[in-house]
N, C-alpha and C positions, 0 to 999 in steps of 0.2 A: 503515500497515505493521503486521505481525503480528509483536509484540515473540517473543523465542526462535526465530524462522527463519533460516535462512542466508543469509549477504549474498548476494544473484544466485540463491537458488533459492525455491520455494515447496514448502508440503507441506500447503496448501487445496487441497482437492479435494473429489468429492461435495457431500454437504451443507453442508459448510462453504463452498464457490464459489459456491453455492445463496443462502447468507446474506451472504455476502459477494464478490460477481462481481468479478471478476480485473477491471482494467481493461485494456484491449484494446489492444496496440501493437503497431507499425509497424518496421518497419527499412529506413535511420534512425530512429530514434526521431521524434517529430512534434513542433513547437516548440509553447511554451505560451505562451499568449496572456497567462499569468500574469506580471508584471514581476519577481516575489519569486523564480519560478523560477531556477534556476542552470542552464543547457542542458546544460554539460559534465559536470551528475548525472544527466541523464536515459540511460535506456539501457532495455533490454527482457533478460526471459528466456525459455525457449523452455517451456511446460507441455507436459507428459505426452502432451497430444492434439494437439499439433504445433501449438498457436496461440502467436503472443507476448504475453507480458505487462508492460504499464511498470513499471519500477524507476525509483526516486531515491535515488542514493548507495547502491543494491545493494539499497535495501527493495523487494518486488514491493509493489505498491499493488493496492487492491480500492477499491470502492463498498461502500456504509454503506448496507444497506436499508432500517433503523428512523431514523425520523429524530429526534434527540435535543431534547427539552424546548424549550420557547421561551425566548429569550436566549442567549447564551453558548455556541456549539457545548461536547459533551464531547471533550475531546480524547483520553480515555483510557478505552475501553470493556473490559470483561472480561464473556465470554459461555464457553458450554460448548466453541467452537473456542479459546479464549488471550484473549490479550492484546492488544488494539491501539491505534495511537497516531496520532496525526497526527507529520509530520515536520514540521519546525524548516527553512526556504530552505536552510541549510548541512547538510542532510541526516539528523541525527538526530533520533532520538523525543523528541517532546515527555516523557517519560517514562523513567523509563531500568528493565532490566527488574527485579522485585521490587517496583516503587513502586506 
């Protein structure tokens, strides 16, 4: 999730989608094969170009192009788009924002 966006909307776009790709959803949202998942936080928004994008708990979620150091995912990257975090199963960033 990209910490300072609005719950339910995105504002990646261009290069920034580029570096970090929208992940792609359905409506209904699609169930997650994940068990930590919560289903009743899944939900999509609509991007600019008329595709959906998945949200959990209202974060749109992207894909990570660079893939971070061996051991340990980082759950908390800052690049020239912001801030981003992994969420937490109960929906918040692992990070809260200014950290």
């Amino acid at each position: 999730a990209r910490l300072g966006d609005v719950k339910g909307a995105t504002s990646c776009y261009d290069t920034c989608a580029v570096e970090w790709p929208p992940v792609p959803g359905t409506d209904p949202p699609a169930e997650s094969a994940e068990p930590a998942v919560q289903p009743d936080l899944l939900g999509t928004l609509l991007r600019r170009d008329g595709r959906l994008q998945v949200t959990y708990a209202g974060h749109a979620l992207y894909f990570r192009q660079s893939s971070p150091a061996a051991g340990t995912p980082e759950r908390v990257v800052t690049d020239r788009h912001g801030t981003w975090s992994l969420l937490f199963p109960h929906g918040e960033p692992m990070a809260a924002p200014g950290q």
